[in-house]
C-alpha positions as CSV (number, residue, x, y, z in Angstrom):
1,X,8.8,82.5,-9.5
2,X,12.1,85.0,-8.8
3,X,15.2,83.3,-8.6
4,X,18.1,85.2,-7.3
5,X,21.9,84.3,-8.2
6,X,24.9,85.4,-5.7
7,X,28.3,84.8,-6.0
8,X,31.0,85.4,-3.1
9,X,34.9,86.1,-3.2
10,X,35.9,87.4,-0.2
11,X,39.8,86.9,0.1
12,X,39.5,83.0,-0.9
13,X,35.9,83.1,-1.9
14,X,33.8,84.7,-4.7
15,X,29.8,86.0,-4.5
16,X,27.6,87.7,-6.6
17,X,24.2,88.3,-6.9
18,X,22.0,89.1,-9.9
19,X,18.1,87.8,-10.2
20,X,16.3,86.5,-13.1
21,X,13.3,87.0,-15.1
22,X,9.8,85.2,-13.9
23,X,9.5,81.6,-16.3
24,X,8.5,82.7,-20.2
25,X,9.8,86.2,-19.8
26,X,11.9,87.7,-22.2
27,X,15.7,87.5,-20.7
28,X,16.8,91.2,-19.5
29,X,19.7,92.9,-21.2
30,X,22.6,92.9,-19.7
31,X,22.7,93.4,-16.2
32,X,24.2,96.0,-14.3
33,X,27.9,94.7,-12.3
34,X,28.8,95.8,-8.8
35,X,32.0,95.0,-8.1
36,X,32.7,95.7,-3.9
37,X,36.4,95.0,-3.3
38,X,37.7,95.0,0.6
39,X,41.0,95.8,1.6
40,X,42.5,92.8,3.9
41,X,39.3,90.9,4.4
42,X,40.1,87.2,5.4
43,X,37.9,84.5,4.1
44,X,36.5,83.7,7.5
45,X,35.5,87.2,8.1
46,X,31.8,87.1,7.3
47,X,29.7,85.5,9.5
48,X,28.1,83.2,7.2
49,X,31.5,81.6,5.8
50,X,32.0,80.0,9.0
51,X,32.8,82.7,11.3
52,X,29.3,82.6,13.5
53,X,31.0,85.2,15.9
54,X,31.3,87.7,13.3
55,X,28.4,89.8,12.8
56,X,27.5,90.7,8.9
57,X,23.8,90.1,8.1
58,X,24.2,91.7,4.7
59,X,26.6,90.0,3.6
60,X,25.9,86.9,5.1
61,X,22.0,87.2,2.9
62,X,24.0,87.3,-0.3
63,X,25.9,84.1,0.6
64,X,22.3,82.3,1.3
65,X,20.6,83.8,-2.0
66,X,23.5,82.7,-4.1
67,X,27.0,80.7,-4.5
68,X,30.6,81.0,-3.0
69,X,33.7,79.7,-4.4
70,X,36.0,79.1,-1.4
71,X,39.3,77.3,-3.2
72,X,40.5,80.5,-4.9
73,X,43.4,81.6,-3.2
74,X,45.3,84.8,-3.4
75,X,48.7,84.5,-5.8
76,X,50.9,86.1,-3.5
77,X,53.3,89.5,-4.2
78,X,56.4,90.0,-5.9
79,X,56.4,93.3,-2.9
80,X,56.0,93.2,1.0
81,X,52.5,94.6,0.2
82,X,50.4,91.6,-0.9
83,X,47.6,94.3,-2.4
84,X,49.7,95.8,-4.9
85,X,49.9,92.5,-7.1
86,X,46.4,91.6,-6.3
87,X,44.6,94.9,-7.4
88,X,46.9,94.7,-10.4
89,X,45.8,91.6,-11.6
90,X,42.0,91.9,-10.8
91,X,42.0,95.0,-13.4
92,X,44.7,93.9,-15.9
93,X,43.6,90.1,-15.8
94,X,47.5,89.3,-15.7
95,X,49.4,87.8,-13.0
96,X,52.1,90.2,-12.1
97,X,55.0,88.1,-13.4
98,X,53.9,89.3,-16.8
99,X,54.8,92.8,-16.5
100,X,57.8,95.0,-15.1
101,X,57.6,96.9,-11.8
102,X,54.9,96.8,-9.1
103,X,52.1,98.5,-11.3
104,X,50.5,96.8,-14.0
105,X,50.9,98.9,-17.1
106,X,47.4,100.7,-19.3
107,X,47.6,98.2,-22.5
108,X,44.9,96.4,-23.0
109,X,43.2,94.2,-22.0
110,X,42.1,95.8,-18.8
111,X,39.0,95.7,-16.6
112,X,37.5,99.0,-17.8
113,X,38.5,99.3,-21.1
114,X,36.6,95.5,-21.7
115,X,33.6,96.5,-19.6
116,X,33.4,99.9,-21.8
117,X,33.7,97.9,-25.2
118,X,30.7,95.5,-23.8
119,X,28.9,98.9,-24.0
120,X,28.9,99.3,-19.9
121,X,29.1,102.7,-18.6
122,X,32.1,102.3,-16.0
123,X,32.2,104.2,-12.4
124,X,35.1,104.0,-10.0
125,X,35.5,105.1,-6.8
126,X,38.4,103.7,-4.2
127,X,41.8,103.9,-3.1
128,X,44.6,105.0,-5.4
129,X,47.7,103.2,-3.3
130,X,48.7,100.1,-4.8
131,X,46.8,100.6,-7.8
132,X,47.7,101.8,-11.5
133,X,46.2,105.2,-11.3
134,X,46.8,104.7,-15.7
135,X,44.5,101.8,-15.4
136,X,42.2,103.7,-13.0
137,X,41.9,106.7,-14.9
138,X,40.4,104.8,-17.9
139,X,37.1,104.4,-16.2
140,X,34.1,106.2,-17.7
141,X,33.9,108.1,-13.9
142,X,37.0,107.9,-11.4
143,X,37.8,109.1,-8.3
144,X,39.6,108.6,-4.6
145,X,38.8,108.3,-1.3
146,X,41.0,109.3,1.1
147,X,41.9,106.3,2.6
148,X,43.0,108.1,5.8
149,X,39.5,109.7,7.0
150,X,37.9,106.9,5.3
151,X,39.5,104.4,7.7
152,X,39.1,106.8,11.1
153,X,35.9,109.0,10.9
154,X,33.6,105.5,12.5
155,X,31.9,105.3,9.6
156,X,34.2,103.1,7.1
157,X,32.7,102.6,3.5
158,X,29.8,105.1,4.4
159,X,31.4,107.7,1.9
160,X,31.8,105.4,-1.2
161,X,28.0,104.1,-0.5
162,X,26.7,107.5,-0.3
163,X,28.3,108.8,-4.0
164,X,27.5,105.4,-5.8
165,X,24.2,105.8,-4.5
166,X,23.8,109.1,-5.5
167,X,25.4,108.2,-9.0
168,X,23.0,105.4,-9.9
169,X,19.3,107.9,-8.7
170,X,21.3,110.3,-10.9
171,X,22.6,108.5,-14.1
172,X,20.7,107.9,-17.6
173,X,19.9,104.0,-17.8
174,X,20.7,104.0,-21.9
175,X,23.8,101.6,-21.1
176,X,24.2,99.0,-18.3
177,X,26.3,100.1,-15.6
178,X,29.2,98.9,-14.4
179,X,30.8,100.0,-11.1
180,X,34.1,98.5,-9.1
181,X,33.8,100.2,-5.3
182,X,37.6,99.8,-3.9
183,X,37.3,100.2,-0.1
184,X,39.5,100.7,2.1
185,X,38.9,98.9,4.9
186,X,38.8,97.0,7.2
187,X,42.6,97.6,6.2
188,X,44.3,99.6,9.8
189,X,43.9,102.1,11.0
190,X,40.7,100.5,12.0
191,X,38.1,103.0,13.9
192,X,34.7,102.1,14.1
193,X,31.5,103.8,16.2
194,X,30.4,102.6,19.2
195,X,27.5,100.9,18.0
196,X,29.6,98.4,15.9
197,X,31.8,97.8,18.4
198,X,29.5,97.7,21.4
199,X,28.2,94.3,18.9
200,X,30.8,92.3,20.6
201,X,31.9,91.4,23.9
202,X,36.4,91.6,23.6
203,X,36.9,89.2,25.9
204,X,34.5,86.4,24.5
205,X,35.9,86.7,20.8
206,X,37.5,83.3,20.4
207,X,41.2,83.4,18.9
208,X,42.0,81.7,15.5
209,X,42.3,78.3,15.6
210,X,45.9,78.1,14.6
211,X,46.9,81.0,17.1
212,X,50.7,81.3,18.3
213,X,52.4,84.0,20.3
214,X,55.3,83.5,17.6
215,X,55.3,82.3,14.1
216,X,57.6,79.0,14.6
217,X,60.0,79.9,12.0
218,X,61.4,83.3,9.9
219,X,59.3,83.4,6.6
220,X,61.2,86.1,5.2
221,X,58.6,89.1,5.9
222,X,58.0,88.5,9.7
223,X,59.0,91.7,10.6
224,X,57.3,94.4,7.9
225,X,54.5,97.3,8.5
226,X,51.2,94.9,9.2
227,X,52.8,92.6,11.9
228,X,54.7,95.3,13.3
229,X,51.0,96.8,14.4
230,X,51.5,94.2,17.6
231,X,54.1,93.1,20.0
232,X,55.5,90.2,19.9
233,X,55.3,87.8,21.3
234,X,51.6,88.0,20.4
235,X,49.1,87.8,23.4
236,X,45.6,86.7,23.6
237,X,44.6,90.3,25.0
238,X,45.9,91.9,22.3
239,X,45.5,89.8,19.5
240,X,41.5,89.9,20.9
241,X,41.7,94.1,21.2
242,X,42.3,93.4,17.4
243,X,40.0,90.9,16.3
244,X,37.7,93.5,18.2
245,X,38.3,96.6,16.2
246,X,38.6,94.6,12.5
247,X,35.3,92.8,13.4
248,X,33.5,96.2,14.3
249,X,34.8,98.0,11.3
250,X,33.7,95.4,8.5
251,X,30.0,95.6,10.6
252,X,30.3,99.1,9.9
253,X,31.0,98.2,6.0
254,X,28.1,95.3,6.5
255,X,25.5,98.0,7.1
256,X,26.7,100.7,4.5
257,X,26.8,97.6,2.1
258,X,23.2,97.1,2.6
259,X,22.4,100.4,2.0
260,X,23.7,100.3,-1.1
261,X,21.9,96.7,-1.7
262,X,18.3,98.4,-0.8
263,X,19.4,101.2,-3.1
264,X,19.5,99.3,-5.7
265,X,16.3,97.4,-5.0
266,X,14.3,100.6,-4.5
267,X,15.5,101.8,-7.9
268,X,13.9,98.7,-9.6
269,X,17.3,97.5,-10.6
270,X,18.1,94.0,-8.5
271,X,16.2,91.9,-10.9
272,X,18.7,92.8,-13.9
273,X,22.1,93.5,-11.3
274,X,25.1,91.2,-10.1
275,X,26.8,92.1,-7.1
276,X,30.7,90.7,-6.7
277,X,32.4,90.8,-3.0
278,X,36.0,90.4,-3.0
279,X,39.1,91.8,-1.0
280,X,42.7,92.2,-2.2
281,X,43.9,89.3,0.4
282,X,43.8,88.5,4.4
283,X,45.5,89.4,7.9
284,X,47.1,86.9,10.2
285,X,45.6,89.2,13.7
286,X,47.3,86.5,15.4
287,X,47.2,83.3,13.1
288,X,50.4,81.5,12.8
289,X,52.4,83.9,15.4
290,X,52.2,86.8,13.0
């Protein structure tokens, strides 16, 4: 009898996935990790964390087959760019009032060095921004997308499925893999084909629940780079045009994301492999005024 194992983070929630061996086999070695971190996912943007509006079958299977921890919260930012402290953190393991500046510094312990002294074999491929590129450059195999294609050419995430994909037919199974997949998106600009947007109707997406045209008070950042992407006062047209176009785009990732989850089936690796979905921290898109 297969058991399966998923664990969800997505902005205040943590999944991953990983299946066991049949009752009175031998346990595996250690399994492969597949790290998939989104760039300004909220927590109610997968459809199976409460958003039934939002369409991410993918996603939404590894929340059934497995866990989600929904009362972790992002820590906040010592900069107007909330992903900058976040990213730092996830690979450094410190919170970012433990080191100078906005980038956490190459000392260890870090996320790749660990994973390469477990005897992993470490893959990277994301966004530089808002990252230590020192910390980066320390995995096994590193590289960039550029964030600015990646976010307008319809297909968003399709690149970085397409080389991991091709890394793991490719790569010598001696060592466990380990691989952290930084998109970048459904972070703006957000461009997605027809077909993921023609998934939803604009005008019968529902606002947030705690929608405002204006936030009721100055919280000290009102007025930087992400809110400034709307007028204000908000309206419900608008703030719908945008729901519209971040819903389509992480559909788009939904599907690339299950490539790469029937990937790693076809390659006889899901029974000994744990999947980890994350993103750096959420969007307002009309919540609260902002």
């Amino acid at each position: 009898m297969k058991r399966t194992v998923c664990t969800l983070l997505a902005a205040a929630a943590l999944f991953s996935i990983a299946g066991s061996r049949a009752a009175g086999q031998q346990p595996p070695g250690r399994p492969n990790v597949i790290f998939l971190f989104a760039d300004d996912q909220r927590a109610d943007a997968i459809g199976a964390l409460g958003n039934p509006h939002l369409k991410t079958p993918r996603l939404d299977e590894l929340v059934r087959r497995g866990f989600v921890f929904r009362n972790a919260y992002c820590l906040g930012a010592n900069v107007g760019a909330v992903c900058t402290p976040s990213r730092n953190m996830l690979l450094s393991g410190r919170a970012y009032f433990r080191w100078q500046g906005p980038q956490a510094p190459p000392e260890l312990p870090n996320f790749p060095t660990a994973m390469k002294a477990a005897g992993y074999e470490t893959y990277h491929h994301g966004k530089r921004g808002n990252t230590s590129p020192l910390i980066q450059a320390l995995f096994d195999h590193n590289k960039y997308v550029n964030d600015q294609e990646d976010r307008t050419n319809g297909e968003p995430a399709k690149r970085i499925v397409d080389e991991a994909i091709s890394f793991l037919e490719g790569r010598s199974r001696e060592r466990p893999v380990f691989m952290y997949l930084a998109f970048a998106n459904p972070h703006d600009p957000r461009v997605a084909a027809e077909k993921y947007l023609a998934l939803y109707e604009r005008e019968k997406i529902p606002l947030p629940k705690n929608y405002r045209p204006l936030h009721p008070f100055n919280n000290g950042e009102q007025f930087v780079r992400d809110e400034l992407l709307a007028g204000f006062p908000r309206t419900e047209d608008e703030v719908r045009k945008h729901l519209h176009d971040y819903y389509a785009v992480i559909s788009a990732m939904d599907y690339h994301i299950g490539r790469l989850l029937d990937a790693v089936k076809r390659l006889g690796m899901e029974e000994n492999t744990i999947f980890i979905y994350s993103a750096d921290h959420r969007l307002a898109i009309g919540s609260h005024g902002l």
